[in-house]
N, C-alpha and C positions, 0 to 999 in steps of 0.2 A: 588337801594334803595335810597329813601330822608328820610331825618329829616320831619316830618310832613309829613309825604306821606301818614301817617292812617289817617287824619283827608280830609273831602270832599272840592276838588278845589275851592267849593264857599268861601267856610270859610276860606281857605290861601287865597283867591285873597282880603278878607276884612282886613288882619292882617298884609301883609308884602307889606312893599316897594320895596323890593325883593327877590323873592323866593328862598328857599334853593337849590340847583343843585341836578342833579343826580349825583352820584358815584356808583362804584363797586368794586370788589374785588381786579380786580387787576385796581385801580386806583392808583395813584402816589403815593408815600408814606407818603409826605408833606399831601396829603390832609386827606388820611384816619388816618393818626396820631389824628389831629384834629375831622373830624368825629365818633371818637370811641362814645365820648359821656357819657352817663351811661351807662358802660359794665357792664352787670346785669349775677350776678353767680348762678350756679345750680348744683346741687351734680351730677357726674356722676350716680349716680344708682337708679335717679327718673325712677321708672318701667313704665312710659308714659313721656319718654323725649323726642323723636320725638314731641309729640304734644304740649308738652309745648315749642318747640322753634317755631314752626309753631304761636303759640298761640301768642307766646311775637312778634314776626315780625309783626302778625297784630296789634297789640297795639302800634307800633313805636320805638322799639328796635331795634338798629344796631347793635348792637355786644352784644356775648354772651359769658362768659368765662363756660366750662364742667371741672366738678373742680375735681379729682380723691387725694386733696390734705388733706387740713385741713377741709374738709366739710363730708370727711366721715373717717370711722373709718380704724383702719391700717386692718384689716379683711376682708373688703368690698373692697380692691383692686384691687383685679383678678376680681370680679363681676364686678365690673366698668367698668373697659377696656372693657369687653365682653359686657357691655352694649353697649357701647359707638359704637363699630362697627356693634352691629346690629339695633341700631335708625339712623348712620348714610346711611347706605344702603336703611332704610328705607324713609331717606329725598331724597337721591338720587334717587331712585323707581319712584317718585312721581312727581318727578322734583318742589319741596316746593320752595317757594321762603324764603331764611332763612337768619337770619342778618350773620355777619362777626362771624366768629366760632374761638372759640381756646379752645386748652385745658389744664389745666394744670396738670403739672405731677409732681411725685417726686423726681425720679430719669431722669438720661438721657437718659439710657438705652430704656425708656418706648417710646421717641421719634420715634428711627428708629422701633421699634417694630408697635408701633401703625397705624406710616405712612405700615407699610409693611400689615398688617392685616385689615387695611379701604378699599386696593384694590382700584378699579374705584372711590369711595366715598371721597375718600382724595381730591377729586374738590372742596368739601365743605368746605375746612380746610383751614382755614387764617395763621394759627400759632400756637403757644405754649406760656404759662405763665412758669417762669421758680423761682420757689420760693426761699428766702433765698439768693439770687445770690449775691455773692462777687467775685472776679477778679479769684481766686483758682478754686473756685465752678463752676463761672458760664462758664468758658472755658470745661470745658468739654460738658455742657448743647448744649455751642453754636457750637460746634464741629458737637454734635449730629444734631444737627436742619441741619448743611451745610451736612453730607454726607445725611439725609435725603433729603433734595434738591435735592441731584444730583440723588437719588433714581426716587422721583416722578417725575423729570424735571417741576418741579413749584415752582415760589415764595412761600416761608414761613417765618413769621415774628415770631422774640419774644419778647417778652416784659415780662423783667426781673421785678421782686418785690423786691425792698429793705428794708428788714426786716430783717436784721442779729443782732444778739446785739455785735457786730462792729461794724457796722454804728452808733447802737447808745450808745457805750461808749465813754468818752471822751476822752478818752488816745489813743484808736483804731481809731476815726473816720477818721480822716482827710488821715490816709494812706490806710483805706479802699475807701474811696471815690475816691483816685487818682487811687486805684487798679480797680475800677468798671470804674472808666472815661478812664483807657487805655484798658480793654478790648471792651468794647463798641463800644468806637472811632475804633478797630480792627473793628469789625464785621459791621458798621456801617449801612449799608444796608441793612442789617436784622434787625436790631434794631427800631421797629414801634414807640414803648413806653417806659418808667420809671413810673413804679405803687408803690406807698408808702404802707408799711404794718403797717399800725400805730396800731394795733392792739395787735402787737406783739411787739412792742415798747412799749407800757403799760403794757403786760405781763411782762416784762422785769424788772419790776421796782412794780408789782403787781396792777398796776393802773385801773383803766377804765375810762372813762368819762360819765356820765349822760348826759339823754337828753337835757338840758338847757346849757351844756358845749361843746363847740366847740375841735377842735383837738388843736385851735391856743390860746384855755384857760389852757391847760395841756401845762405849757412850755418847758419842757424837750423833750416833743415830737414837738413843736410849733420851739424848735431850731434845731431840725434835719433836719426836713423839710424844715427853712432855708439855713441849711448848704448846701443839697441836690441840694436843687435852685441853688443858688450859683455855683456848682462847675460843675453842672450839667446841668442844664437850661437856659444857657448861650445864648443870641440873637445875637451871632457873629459866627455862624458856627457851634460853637463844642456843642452846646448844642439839646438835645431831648425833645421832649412833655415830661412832667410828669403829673401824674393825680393826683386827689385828694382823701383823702382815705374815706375808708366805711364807712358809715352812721349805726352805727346798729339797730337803731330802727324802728319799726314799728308797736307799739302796747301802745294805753293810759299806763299812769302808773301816780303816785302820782307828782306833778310839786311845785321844791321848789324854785323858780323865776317867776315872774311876765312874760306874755309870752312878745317876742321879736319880735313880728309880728305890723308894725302899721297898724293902722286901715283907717287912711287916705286911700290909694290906692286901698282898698278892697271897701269903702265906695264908692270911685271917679268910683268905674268898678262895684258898684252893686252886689258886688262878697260876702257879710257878711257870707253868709253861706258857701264859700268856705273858708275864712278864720279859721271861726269856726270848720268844720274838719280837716283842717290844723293844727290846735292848739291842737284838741283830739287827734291826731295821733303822735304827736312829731313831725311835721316838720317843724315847723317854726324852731327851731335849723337846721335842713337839710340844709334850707335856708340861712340861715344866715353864716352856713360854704361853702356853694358852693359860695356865693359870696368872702369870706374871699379867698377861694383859687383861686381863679381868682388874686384877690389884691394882693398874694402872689406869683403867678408865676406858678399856678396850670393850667389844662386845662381838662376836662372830670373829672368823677366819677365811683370809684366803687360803685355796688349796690346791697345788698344782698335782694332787694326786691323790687317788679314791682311797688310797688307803688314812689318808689323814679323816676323815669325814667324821668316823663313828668315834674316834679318841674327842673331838672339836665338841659334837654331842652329846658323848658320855660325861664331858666335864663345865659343860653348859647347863647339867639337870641341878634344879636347885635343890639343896638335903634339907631333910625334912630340918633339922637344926636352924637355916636358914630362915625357911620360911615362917616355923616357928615364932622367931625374933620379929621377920618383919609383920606375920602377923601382931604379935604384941604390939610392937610401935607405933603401929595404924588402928588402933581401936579407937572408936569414937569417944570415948572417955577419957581417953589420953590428948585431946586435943590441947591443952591449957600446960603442954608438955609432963616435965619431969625426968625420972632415974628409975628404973626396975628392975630388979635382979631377971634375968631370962630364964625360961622354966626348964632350960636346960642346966640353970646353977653354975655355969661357969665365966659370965660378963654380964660387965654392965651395958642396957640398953637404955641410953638415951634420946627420949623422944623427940626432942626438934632436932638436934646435930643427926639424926640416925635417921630422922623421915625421908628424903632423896633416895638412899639407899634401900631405904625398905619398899617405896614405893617402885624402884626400879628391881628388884628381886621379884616381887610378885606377877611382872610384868613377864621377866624372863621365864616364872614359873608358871605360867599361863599357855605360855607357847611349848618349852622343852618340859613342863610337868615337876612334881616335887615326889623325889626318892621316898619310902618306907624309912621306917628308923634303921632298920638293918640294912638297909641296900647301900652301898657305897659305890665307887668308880668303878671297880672290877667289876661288881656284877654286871655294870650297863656296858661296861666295853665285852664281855663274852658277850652280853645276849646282843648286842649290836653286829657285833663280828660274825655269831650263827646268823644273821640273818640276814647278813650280804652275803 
C-alpha cells in the first residue's frame, strides 16, 4: 500500500517532487507509526463490512480501526465479534488488498479470544485499539496482545487511547501519565501509537466543541494534550507517535463564525468550488485543527468519516519548502551545528535546535511524499477527492 496509490500515476508524477514509498504490514514500526494517517473507524456490525474495507482501500485508506467499543451498543457485542470473524475470512477468501486493520475491544479477555476464532484470517490483523488505558488497566490489555503473539507467531501492535478522567483531572494527571509512560516504555515494541480520546474529555466536564472550535479552542482539553506531548512525545527516544483526535463532523449545520478557510489558495489553484463544499460540510475547521495538531506535536488522525481522509492526507504531504530545510539541517557537514540562511531565503535554520524536526519531516516525507514547488494543498485535495 501507498499514501496516494488510488489516484493515477500521471497525476502523482504532476504533484510530487517525491513520491510516497511503498510499505506493508509488517514494515518497520518507525515507519508505519507514521503512515497510519487518518485511521478511519467502523462499527464492528456494519452487515457489509467486508466491502466497506475493500471500498475505503480503493479510496486511499491505510488503516482502519473495527470498533466493537463505543460505536455500538453494550447488546451488539457478541454480534460484533461474530461479525468481525466472518467478514475477516471473507477478506482473507478473496485475497482483498485491505488497509492496516485493528480492532478495538473492550475488554482483554476479547484479544486472545478473537486472535483464536480469526483462525488463518488473523494475517489480516495489524493489532488491537486498547480503550481508557492507564498503567493498571492497560497491563493486563497488553499482557493479552503478548500471549496472543506468542499464540499466532505474528507481530501485533496496540495502540492504547488516552481517555481516562485521570488523565484529565488535575490532581490525578501527572501520576497517571508517568503510570502510562512506564508501562509503555515496558511494552515498547508493541506500542505502534498514542490515540487521544478528546471526546471523552469533554464528556467529562459535559462539554463538546462546535464546528468552528478546534479541540485547541476547549482549553481544558487543549492542556491535556499538552500535557500528553509533553511527557509522552518526546524526540529523544522515549517518546511515541500520538495522533490527533476525531473530527466529529460531517454534516452542514448552522455556522456561528465567519468560515476560517482563506480564499487566496483556493483562488491561486482555481479550486473556489472546492473551497465552497469545504465550507458546507464543516471542514474547514477539520482543517484548521489538523494543522494545529501538527504545530502541537500531533501526527495522523482519527476519523469517524471517509470524507475526512483525503483533507488528513492532503495536509500531511511535506512541501517541497519543508523538505528543503530539513534537508539542509541534516547534511553531513553540518554536524558540528550552526545557523543558515534556508535556500528558500525566508528563515533562519538552525542546525542542532532544528535537527528533531528535520529528521521527523523527512520521515513523514518518506511515507506521504514531498509536493513540487508549485503544488500546494488544493491541488492534492482535488486530485485526492477525483480519486475517491
Amino acid at each position: 500500500m501507498r499514501h496516494f496509490g488510488h489516484i493515477p500515476s500521471a497525476v502523482r508524477a504532476g504533484l510530487f517532487h517525491r513520491e510516497p514509498v511503498d510499505f506493508t504490514a509488517d514494515s518497520p514500526a518507525r515507519t508505519l507509526a507514521v503512515a497510519l494517517g487518518a485511521t478511519l473507524y467502523s462499527p464492528a456490525t456494519r452487515p457489509r463490512l467486508a466491502d466497506a474495507v475493500r471500498k475505503q482501500a480503493g479510496r486511499g485508506v491505510v488503516s482502519m480501526v473495527l470498533c466493537l467499543e463505543d460505536s455500538i451498543s453494550d447488546a451488539d457485542v457478541e454480534a460484533g465479534e461474530a461479525n468481525l470473524v466472518q467478514h475477516f475470512a471473507d477478506l482473507a477468501a478473496d485475497g482483498s488488498d485491505v488497509p492496516l486493520l485493528f480492532i478495538r475491544v473492550r475488554e482483554p479477555h476479547q484479544i486472545t479470544d478473537l486472535v483464536d476464532r480469526l483462525g488463518a484470517s488473523v494475517r489480516l490483523l495489524s493489532g488491537f485499539v486498547l480503550p481508557k488505558f492507564t498503567e493498571s488497566r492497560g497491563r493486563a490489555f497488553l499482557e493479552a496482545l503478548t500471549q496472543a503473539e506468542r499464540t499466532t507467531g505474528r507481530r501485533l501492535f496496540a495502540m492504547p487511547v488516552l481517555e481516562s478522567p485521570d488523565l484529565l483531572h488535575l490532581e490525578t494527571r501527572a501520576e497517571t501519565l508517568a503510570g502510562i509512560a512506564s508501562i509503555t516504555d515496558k511494552y515498547r515494541d508493541r506500542v505502534l501509537a498514542l490515540r487521544l480520546g478528546v471526546t471523552d474529555f469533554c464528556s467529562a466536564y459535559g462539554l463538546r466543541r462546535s464546528p468552528d472550535m478546534t479541540a485547541y479552542d476547549i482549553k481544558i482539553v487543549a492542556n491535556v494534550i499538552a500535557d500528553v506531548v509533553n511527557v509522552l512525545g518526546r524526540s529523544d527516544g522515549t517518546g511515541f507517535t500520538v495522533t490527533g483526535p476525531v473530527w466529529e463532523y460531517f454534516r452542514p449545520g448552522e455556522r456561528m463564525f465567519k468560515p476560517q478557510l482563506r480564499r487566496s489558495p483556493f483562488l491561486e489553484g482555481r479550486a473556489e468550488d472546492l473551497r465552497t463544499a469545504l465550507i458546507e460540510h464543516d471542514l474547514d475547521g477539520l482543517l484548521r485543527e489538523i494543522e494545529l495538531d501538527r504545530a502541537n506535536g500531533l501526527l495522523g488522525k482519527t476519523c469517524i468519516h471517509p470524507t475526512h481522509v483525503v483533507p488528513v492526507h492532503a495536509l500531511s504531504v511535506v512541501s517541497h519548502e519543508e523538505w528543503s530545510d530539513a534537508q539542509d539541517i541534516l547534511r553531513p557537514e553540518r554536524d558540528g551545528g550552526g545557523v543558515l540562511r534556508s535556500a528558500y531565503t525566508n528563515k533562519m535554520n538552525e542546525v542542532k535546535p532544528h535537527r528533531a524536526w528535520a529528521e521527523r519531516t523527512l520521515l513523514r516525507a518518506e511515507v506521504f511524499g514531498v509536493a513540487k514547488e508549485d503544488v500546494g494543498f488544493v491541488d492534492l485535495l482535488t486530485a485526492g477527492l477525483a480519486g475517491s
